[in-house]
ROSE-4610 file (N, C-alpha, C; in Angstrom, 1 decimal, always signed):
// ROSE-4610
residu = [X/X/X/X/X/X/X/X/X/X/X/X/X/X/X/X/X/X/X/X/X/X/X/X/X/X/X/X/X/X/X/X/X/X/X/X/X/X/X/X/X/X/X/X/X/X/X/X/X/X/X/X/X/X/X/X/X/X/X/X/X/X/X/X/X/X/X/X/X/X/X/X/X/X/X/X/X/X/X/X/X/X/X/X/X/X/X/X/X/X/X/X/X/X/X/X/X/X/X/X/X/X/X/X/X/X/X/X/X/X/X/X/X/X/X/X/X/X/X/X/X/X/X/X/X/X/X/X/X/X/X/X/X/X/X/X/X/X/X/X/X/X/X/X/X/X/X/X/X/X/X/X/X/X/X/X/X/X/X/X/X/X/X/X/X/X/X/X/X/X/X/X/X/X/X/X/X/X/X/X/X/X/X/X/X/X/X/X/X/X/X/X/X/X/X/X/X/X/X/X/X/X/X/X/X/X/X/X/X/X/X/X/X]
num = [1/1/1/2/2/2/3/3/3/4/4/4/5/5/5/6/6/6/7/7/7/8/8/8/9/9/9/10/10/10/11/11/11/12/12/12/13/13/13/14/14/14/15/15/15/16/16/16/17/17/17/18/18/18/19/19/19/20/20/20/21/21/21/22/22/22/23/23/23/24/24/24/25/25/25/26/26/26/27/27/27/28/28/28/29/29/29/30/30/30/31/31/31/32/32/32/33/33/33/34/34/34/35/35/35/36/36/36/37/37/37/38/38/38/39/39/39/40/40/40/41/41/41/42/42/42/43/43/43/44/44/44/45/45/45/46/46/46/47/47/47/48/48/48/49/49/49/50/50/50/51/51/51/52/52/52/53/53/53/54/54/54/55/55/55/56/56/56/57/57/57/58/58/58/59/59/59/60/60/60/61/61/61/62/62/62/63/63/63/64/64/64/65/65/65/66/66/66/67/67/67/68/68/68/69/69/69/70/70/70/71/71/71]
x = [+0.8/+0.0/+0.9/+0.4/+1.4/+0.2/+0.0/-0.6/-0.6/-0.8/-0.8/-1.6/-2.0/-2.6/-2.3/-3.9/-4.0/-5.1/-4.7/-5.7/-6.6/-7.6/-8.1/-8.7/-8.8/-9.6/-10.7/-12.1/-13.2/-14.3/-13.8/-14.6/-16.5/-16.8/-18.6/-19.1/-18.2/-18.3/-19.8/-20.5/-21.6/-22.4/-22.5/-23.3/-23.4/-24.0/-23.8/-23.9/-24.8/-25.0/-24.3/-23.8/-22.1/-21.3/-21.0/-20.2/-20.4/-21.6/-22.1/-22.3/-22.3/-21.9/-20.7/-19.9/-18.4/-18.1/-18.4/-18.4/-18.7/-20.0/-20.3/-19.8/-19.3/-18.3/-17.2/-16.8/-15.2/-15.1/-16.5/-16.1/-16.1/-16.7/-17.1/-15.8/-15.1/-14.1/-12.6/-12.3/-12.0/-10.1/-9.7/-8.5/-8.5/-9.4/-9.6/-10.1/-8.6/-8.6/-9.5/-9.3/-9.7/-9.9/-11.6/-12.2/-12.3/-11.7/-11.7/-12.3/-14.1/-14.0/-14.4/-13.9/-14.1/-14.7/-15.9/-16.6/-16.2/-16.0/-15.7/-14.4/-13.1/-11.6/-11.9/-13.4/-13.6/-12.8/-12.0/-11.2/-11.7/-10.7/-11.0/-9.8/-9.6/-8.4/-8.8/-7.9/-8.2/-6.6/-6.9/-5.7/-6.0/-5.3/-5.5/-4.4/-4.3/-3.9/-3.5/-2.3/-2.2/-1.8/-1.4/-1.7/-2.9/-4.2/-5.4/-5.7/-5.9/-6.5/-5.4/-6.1/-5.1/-5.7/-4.9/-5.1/-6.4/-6.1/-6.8/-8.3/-8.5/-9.7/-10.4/-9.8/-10.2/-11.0/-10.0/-10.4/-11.5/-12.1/-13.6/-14.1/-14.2/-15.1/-15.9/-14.6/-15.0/-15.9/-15.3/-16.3/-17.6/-17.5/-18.9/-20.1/-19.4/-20.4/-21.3/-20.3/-20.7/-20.2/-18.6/-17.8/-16.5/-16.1/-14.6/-13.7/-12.2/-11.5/-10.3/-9.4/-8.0/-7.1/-6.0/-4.5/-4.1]
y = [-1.2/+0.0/+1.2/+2.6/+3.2/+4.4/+4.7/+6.0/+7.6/+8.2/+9.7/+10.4/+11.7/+12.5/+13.8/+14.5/+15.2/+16.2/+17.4/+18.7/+20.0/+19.6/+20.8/+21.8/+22.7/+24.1/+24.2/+24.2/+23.9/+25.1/+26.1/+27.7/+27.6/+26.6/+26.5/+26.0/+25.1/+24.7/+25.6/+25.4/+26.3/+25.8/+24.4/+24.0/+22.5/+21.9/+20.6/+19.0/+20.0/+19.3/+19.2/+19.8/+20.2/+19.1/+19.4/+18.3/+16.9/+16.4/+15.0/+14.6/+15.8/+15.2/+14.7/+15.6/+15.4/+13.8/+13.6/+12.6/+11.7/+11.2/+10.8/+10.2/+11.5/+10.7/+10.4/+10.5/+9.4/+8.6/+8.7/+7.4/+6.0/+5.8/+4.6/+4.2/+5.4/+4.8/+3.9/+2.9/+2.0/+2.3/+2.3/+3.1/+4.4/+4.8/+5.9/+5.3/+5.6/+5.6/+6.3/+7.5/+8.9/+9.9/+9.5/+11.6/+12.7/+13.8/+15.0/+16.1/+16.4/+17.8/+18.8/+19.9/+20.9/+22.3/+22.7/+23.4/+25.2/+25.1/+26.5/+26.8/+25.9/+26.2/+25.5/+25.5/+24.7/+24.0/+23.1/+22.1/+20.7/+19.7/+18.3/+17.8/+16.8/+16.2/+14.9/+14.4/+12.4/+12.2/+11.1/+9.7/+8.7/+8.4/+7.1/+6.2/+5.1/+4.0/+4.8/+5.2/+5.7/+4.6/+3.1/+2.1/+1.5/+2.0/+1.5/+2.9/+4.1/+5.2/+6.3/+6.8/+8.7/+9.8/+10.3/+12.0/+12.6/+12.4/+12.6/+12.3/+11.7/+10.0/+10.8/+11.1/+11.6/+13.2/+14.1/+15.2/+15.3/+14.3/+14.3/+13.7/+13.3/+12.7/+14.0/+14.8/+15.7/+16.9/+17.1/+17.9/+17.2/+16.1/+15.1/+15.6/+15.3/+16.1/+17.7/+18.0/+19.5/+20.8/+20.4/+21.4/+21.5/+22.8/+23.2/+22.8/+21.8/+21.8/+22.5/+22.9/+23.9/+23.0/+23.0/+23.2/+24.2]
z = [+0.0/+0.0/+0.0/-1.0/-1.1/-0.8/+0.8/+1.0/+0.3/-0.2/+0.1/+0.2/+0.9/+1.1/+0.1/-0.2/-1.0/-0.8/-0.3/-0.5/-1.3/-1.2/-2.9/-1.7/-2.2/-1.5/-2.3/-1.7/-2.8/-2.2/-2.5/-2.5/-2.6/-3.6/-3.9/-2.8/-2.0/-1.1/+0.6/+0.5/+1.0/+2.5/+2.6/+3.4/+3.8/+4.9/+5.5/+4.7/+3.7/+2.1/+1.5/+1.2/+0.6/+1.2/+2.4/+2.9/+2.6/+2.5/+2.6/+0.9/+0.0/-0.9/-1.8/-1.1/-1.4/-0.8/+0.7/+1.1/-0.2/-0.2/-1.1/-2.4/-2.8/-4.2/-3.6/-3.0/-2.2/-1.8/-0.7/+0.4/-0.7/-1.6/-2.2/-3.4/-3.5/-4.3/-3.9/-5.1/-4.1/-3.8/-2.6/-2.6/-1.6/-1.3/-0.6/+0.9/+1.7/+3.0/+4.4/+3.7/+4.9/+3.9/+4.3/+3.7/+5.0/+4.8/+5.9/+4.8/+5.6/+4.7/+5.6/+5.6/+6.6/+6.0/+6.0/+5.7/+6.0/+7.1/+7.5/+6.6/+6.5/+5.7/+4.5/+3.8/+2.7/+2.1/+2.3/+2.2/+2.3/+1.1/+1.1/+1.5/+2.1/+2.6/+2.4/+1.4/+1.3/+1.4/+2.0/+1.9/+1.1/+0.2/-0.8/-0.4/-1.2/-1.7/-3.4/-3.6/-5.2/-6.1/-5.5/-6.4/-6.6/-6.3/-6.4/-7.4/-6.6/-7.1/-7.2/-8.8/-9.1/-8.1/-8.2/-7.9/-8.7/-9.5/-11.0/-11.0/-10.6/-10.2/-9.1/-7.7/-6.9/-7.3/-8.4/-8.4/-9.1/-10.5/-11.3/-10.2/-9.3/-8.3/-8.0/-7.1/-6.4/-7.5/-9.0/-9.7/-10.2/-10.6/-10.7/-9.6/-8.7/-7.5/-7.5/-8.4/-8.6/-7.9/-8.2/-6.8/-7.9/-7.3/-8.0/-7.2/-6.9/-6.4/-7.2/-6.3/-6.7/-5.7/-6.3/-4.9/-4.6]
């Protein structure tokens, strides 16, 4: 297992809704350790497995959902 951690700053980011949908497109992908999303520092924090899952992978997740992520 080759962990890493990876942060987007996701500005549209608005409400508890928000939160749980972000949740949503991560938790189920397969490779993704630890979802952290914090609302107030509108920030996503995942830990993967990057020989299961990309960076890449994680960030259409997070727009699929309907959100801008940045680094």
């Amino acid at each position: 297992m080759d962990l890493k951690e990876v942060v987007w700053h996701t500005p549209d980011m608005e409400c508890e809704g928000c939160v749980r949908s972000i949740h949503r497109a991560l938790d189920d992908i397969h490779g993704v350790q630890q979802v952290e999303v914090d609302l107030l520092q509108k920030t996503v924090r995942v830990v993967f497995d990057s020989a299961r899952v990309g960076e890449a992978q994680l960030q259409q997740a997070i727009e699929a959902a309907g959100f801008t992520p940045s680094r």
